[in-house]
C-alpha positions as CSV (number, residue, x, y, z in Angstrom):
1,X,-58.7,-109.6,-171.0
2,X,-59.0,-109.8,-167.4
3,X,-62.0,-108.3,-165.1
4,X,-59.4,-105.8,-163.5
5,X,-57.8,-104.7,-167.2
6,X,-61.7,-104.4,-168.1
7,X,-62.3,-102.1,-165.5
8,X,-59.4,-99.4,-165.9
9,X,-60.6,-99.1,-169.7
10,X,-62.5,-95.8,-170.0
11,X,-65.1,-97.3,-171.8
12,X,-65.9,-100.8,-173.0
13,X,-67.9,-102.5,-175.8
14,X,-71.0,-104.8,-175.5
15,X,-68.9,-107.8,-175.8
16,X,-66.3,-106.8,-173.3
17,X,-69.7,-105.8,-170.6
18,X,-70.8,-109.7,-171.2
19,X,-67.4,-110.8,-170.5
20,X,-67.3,-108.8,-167.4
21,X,-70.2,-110.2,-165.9
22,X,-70.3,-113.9,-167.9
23,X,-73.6,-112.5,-169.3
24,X,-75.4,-113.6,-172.6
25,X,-76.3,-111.2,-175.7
26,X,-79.6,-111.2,-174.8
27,X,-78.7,-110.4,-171.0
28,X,-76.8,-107.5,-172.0
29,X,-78.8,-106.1,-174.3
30,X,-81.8,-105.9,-172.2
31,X,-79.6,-104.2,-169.6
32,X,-78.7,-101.7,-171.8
33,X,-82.3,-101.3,-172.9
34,X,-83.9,-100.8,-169.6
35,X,-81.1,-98.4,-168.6
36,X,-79.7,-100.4,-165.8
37,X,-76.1,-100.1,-167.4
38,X,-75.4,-96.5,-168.5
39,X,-74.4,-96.6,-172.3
40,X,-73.7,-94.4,-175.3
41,X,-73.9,-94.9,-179.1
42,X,-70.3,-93.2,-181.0
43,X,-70.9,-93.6,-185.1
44,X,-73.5,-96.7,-184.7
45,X,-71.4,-98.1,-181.6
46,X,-72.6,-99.3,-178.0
47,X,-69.9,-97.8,-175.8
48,X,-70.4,-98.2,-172.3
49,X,-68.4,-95.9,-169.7
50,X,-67.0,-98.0,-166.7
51,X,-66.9,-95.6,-164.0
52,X,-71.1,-96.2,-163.0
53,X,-70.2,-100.4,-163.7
54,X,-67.8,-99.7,-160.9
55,X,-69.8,-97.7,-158.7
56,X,-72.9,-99.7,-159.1
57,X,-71.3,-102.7,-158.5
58,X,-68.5,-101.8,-156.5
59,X,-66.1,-102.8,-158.7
């Protein structure tokens, strides 16, 4: 999936985030730990809402 089909998703997954930003497990995780990506857990799932990605970034 490209960057731009990433992007208007609502939300994406932890995989999708490290495909995004060509970022490692570990990268992504400890981004999501230390709260410098804004993320959500939905029945035991990382969701991560792409409006702040976009905003942060300027996406």
């Amino acid at each position: 999936m490209s960057q731009s089909e990433l992007l208007q998703k609502e939300f994406i997954s932890v995989a999708e985030l490290m495909q995004l930003f060509d970022i490692s497990r570990a990268t992504a995780q400890r981004l999501l730990k230390s709260g410098e990506v804004v993320n959500s857990k939905l029945g035991g799932k990382i969701i991560i809402p792409t409006r702040p990605l976009r905003e942060k970034f300027g996406l």
